[in-house]
Backbone as CSV, one residue per row, in Angstrom:
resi,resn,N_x,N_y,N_z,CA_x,CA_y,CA_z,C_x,C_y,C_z
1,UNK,-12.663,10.845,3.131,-13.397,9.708,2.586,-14.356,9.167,3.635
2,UNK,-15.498,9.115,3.121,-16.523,8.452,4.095,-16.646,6.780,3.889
3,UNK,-16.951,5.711,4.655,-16.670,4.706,4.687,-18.169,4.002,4.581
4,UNK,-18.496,3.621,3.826,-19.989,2.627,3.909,-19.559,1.510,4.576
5,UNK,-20.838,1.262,5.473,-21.614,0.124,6.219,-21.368,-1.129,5.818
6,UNK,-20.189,-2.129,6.120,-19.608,-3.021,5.365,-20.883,-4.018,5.020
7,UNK,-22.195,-3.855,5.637,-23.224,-4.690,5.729,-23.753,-4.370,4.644
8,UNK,-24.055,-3.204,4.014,-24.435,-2.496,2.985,-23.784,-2.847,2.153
9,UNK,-22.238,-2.798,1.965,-21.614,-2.374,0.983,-21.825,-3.971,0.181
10,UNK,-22.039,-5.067,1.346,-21.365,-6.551,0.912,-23.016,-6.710,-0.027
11,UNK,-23.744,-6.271,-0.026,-25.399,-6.545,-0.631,-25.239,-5.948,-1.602
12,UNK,-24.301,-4.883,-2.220,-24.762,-4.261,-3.144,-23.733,-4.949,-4.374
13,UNK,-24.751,-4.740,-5.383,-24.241,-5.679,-6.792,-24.094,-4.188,-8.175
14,UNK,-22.728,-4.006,-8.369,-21.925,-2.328,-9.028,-21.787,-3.070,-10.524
15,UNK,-21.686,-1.948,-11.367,-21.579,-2.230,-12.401,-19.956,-2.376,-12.423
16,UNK,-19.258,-2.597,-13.580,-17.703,-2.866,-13.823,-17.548,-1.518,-13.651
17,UNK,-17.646,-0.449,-13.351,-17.730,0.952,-13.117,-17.143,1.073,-11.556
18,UNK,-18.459,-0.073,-11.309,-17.895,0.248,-9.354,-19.264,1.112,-8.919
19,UNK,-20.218,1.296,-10.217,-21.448,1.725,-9.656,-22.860,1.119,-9.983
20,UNK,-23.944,2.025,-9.094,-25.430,1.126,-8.649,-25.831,2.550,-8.970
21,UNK,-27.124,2.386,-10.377,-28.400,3.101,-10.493,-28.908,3.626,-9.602
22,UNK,-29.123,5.056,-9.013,-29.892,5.203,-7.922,-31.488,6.017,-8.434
23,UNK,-32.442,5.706,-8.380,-33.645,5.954,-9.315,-34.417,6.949,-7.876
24,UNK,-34.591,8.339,-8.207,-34.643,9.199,-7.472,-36.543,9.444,-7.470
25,UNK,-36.636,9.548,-6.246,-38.718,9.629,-6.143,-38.613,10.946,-5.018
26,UNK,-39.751,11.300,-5.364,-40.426,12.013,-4.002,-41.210,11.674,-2.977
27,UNK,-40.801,11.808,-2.336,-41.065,11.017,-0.747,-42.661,10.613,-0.811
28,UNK,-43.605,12.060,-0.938,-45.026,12.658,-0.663,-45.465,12.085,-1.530
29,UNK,-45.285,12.352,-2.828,-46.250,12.042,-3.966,-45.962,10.725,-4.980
30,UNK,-44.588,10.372,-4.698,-44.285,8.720,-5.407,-43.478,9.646,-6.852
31,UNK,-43.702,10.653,-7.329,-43.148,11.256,-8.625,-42.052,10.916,-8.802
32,UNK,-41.216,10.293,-10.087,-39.867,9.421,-10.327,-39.678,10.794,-10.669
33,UNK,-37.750,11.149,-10.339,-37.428,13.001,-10.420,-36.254,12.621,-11.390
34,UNK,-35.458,11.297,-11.537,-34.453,11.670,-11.975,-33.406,10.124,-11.761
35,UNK,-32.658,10.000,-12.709,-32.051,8.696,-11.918,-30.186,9.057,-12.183
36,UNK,-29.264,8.741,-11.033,-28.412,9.180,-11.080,-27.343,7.963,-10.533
37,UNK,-25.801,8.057,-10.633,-25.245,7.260,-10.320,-24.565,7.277,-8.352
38,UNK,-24.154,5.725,-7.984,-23.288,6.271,-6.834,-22.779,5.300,-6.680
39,UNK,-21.276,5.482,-6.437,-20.543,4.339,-5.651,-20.783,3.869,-4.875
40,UNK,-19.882,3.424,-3.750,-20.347,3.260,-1.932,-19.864,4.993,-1.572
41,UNK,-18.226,4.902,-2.455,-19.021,6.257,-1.605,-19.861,7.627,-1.172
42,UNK,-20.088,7.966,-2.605,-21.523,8.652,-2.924,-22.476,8.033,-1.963
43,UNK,-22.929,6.811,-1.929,-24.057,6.205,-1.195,-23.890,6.422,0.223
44,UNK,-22.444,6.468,0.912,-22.057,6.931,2.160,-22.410,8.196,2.781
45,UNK,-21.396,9.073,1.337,-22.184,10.594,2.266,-23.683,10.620,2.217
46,UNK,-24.383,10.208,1.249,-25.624,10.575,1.138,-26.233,9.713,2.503
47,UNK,-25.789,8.783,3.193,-26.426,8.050,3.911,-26.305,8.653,5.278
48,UNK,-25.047,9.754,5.268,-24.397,10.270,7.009,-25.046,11.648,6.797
49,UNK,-25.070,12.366,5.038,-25.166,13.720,5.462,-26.901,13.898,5.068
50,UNK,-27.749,13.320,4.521,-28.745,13.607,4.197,-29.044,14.480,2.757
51,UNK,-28.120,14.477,2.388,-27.850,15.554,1.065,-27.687,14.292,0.065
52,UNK,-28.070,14.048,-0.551,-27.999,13.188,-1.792,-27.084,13.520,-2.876
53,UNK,-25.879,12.682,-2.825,-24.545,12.900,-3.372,-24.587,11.808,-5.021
54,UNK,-23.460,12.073,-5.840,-23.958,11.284,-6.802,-22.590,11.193,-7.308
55,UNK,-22.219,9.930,-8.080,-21.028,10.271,-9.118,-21.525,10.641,-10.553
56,UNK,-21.005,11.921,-10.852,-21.001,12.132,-12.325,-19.579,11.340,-13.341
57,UNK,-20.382,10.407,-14.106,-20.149,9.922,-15.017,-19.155,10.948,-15.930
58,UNK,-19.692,12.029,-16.115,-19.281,12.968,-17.278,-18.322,13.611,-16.928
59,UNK,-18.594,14.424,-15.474,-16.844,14.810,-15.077,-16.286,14.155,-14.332
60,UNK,-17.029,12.882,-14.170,-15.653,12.103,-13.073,-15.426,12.786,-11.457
61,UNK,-16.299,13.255,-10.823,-16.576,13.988,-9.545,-17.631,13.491,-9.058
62,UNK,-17.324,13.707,-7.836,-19.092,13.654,-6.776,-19.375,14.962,-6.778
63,UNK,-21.260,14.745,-7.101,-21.394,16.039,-6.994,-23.179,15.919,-6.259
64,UNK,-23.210,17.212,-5.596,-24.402,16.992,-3.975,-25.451,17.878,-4.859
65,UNK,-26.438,16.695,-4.987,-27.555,17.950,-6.084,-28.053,18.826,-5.244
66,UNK,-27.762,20.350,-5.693,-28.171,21.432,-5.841,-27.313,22.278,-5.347
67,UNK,-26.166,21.920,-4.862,-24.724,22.430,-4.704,-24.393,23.937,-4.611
68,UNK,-24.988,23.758,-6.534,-24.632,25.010,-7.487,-25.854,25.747,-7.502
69,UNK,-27.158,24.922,-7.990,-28.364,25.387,-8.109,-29.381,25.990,-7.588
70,UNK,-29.075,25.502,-6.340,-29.687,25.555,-5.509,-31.601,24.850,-5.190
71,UNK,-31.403,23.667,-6.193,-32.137,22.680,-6.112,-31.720,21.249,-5.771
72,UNK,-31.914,21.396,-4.412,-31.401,20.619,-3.398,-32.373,19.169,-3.314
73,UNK,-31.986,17.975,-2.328,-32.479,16.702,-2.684,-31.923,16.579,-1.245
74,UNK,-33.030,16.405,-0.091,-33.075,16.433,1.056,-33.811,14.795,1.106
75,UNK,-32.557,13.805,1.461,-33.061,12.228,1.494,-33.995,11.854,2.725
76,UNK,-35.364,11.442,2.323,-35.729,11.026,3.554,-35.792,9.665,3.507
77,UNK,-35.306,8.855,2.563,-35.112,7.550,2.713,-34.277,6.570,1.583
78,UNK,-33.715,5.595,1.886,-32.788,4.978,1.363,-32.882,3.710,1.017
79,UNK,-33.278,2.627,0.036,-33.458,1.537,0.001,-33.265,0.771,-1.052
80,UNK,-32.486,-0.478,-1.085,-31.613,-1.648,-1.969,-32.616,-2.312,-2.303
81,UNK,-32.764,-2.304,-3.798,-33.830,-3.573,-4.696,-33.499,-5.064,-3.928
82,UNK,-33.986,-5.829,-4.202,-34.206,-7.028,-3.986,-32.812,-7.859,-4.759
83,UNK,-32.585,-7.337,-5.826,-31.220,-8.076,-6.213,-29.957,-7.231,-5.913
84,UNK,-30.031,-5.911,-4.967,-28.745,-5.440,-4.744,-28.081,-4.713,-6.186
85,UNK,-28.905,-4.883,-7.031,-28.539,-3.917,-7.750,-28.717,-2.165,-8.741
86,UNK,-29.722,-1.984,-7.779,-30.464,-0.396,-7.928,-31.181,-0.155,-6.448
87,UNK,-30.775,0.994,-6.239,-31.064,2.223,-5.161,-32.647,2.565,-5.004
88,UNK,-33.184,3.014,-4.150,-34.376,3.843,-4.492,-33.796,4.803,-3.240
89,UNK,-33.885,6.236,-3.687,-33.885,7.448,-2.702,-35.109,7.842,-2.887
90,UNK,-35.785,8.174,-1.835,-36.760,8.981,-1.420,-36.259,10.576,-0.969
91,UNK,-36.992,11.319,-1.983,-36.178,12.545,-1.108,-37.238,13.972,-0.972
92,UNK,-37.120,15.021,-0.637,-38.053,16.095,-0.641,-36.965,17.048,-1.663
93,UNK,-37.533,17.242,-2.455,-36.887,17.843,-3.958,-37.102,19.408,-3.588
94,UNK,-36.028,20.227,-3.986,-36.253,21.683,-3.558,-36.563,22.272,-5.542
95,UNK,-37.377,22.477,-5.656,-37.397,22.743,-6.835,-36.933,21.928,-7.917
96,UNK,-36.424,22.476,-9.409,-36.437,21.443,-10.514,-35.296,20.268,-9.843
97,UNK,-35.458,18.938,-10.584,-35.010,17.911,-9.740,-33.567,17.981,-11.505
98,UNK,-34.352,18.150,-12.867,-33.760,18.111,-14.075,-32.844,19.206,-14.314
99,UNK,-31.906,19.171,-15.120,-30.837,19.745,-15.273,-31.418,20.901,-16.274
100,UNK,-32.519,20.668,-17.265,-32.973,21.448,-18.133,-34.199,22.591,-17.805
101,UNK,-34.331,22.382,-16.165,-34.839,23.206,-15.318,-36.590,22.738,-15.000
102,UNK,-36.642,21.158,-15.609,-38.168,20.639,-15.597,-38.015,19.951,-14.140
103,UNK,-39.203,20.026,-13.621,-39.477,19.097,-12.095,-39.001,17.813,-12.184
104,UNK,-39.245,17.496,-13.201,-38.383,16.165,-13.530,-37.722,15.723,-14.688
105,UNK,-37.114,14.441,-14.672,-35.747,14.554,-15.497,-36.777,13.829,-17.185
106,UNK,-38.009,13.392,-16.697,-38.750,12.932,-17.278,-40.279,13.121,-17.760
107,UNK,-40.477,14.380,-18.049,-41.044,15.456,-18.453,-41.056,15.454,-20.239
108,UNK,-40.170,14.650,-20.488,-39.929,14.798,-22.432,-41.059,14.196,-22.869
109,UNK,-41.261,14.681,-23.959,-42.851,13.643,-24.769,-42.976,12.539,-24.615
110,UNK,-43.873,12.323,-24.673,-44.017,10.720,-23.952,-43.910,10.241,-25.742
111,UNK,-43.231,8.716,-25.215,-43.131,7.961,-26.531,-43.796,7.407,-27.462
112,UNK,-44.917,7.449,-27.158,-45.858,7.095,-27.907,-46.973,5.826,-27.298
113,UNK,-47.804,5.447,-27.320,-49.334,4.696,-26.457,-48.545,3.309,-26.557
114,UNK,-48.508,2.740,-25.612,-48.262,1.257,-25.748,-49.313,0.395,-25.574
115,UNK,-49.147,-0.494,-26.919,-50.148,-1.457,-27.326,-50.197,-2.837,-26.757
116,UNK,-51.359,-3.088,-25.653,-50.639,-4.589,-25.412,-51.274,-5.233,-26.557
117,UNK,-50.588,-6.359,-25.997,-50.658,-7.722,-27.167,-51.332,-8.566,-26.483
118,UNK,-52.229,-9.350,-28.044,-53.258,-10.632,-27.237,-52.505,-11.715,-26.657
C-alpha cells in the first residue's frame, strides 16, 4: 500500500465512494483523453510511480493504463481543482488513450450545435 501526502489527502473532497474524478489531458496539445476514477490510493502510486493508476469502478481493482495494452499514460503533471474535488493529470499518452481504440475517450458524435440564448 502506498500512502498519500497527508497534505494532499486532507484537500481532497471524495465522493461517498471514497473517490475524486480525475479528467485526463495531454500535456503538449491541451487534448481532454479520457476521465477516470482514483482514491488516495490510486492518486499515490500515480504520484511516486509516474504511471497513471486508476480505480475501476467495474471490477473493483486498480488498474495502470496500458498495463495490458500497451497504451500507456506517462504523468507529467498532477493538479487539485480549486474546490478539492476533481484531478487534472497531464500526461504524454502512448497511443489510443479510449478503450474502443479512439485517441480519445471522446471522439463520439458530437451532440448536436449549442444554441446560446438571448
Amino acid at each position: 500500500m502506498t500512502v498519500l501526502d497527508p497534505t494532499i489527502a486532507q484537500r481532497l473532497k471524495r465522493t461517498t465512494d471514497g473517490l475524486v474524478p480525475a479528467v485526463v489531458q495531454q500535456h503538449d496539445t491541451g487534448e481532454v483523453l479520457m476521465l477516470g476514477w482514483m482514491d488516495d490510493e490510486a492518486l499515490a502510486r500515480t504520484l511516486t510511480t509516474g504511471r497513471a493508476t486508476y480505480w475501476s469502478r467495474s471490477r473493483q481493482e486498480y488498474w495502470v493504463k496500458g498495463e495490458s495494452s500497451g497504451h500507456r499514460q506517462w504523468v507529467k503533471e498532477v493538479r487539485l481543482d480549486c474546490d478539492g474535488d476533481t484531478l487534472l493529470v497531464k500526461v504524454d499518452q502512448e497511443g489510443a488513450a479510449c478503450h474502443t481504440g479512439d485517441r480519445t475517450c471522446f471522439d463520439a458524435a458530437l451532440l448536436g450545435p449549442v444554441e446560446a440564448s438571448a
